[in-house]
C-alpha positions in Angstrom: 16.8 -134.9 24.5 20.3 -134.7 22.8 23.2 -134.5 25.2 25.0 -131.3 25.1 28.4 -130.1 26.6 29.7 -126.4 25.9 33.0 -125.4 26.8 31.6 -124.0 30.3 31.2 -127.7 31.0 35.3 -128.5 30.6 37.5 -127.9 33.5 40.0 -125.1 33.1 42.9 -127.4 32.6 41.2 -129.4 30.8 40.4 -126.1 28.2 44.1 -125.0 28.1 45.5 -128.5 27.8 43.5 -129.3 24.8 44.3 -125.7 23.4 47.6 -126.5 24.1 48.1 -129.5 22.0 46.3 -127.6 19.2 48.9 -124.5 18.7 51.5 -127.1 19.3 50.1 -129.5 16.3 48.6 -127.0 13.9 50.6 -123.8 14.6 53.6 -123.4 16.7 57.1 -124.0 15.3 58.7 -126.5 16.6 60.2 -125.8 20.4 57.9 -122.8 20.9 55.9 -123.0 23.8 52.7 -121.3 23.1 54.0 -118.4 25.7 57.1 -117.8 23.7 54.8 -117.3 20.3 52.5 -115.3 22.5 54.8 -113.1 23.7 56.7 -112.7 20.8 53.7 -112.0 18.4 52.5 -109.0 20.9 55.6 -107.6 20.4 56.0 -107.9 16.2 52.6 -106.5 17.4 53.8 -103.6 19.0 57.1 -103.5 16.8 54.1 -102.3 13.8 51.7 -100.4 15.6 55.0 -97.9 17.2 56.4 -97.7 13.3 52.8 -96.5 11.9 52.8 -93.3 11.2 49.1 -93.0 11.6 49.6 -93.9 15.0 52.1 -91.4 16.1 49.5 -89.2 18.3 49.4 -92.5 20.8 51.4 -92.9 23.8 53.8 -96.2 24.4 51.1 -96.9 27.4 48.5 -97.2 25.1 50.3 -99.1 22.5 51.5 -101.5 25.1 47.9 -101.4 26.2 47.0 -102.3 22.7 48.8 -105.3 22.6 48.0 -106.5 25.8 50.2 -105.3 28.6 49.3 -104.3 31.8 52.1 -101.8 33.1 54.6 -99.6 30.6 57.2 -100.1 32.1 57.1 -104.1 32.1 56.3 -103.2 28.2 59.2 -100.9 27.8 61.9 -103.5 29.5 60.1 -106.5 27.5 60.9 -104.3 24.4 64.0 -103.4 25.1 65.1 -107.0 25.8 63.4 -108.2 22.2 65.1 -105.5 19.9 67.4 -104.1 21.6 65.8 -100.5 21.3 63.4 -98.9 23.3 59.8 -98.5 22.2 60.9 -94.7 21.8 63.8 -95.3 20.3 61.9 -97.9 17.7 59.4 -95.4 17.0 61.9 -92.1 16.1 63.7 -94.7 13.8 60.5 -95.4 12.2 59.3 -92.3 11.8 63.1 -91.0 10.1 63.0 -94.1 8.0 59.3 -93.1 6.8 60.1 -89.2 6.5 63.3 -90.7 4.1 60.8 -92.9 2.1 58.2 -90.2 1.2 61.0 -87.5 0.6 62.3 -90.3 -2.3 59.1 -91.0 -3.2 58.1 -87.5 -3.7 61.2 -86.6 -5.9 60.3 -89.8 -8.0 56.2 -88.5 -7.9 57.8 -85.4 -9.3 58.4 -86.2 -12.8 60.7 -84.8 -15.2 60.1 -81.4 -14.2 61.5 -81.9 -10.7 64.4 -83.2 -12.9 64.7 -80.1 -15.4 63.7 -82.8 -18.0 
């Protein structure tokens, strides 16, 4: 009978050390711990998920939930501290800089009648 070992088998240290070594070799940038790159891609994350429109009807809780926080306000301050904005503040800036694009877009849409062409 062939000898097998799944990763139940493994020690938890053992686990993360070895998927340690492989974000550091294959896909961390250099001097990134793999907390750093965690942290940092929940909140691009987040950064996307508050500037979509199609999201607007959810709360910063469940946003923050989305990307895998526990508390809103430990989101909020982690935020804050990245972008220098709060969520809120991210999200109304979105959603002006949105309104702006499809006003231009509709006027270019328009054609030359919009135009008096």
């Amino acid at each position: 009978m062939p000898l097998t070992v799944s990763t139940n088998d493994v020690a938890p240290a053992e686990r993360a050390e070895y998927w340690h070594s492989v974000l550091n070799a294959h896909y961390l940038p250099v001097g990134v711990t793999p907390a750093a790159w965690l942290h940092d891609t929940r909140m691009d994350q987040a950064r996307r998920l508050l500037a979509d429109p199609r999201r607007r009807h959810q709360t910063i809780e469940s946003v923050a939930a989305l990307v895998g926080f526990t508390s809103g306000a430990h989101f909020s301050r982690a935020f804050r501290r990245q972008f220098a904005l709060s969520p809120r503040q991210w999200r109304e800036q979105a959603s002006a800089a949105n309104a702006a694009a499809a006003g231009a877009a509709a006027g270019v849409q328009a054609g030359p009648s919009a135009t008096g062409w």
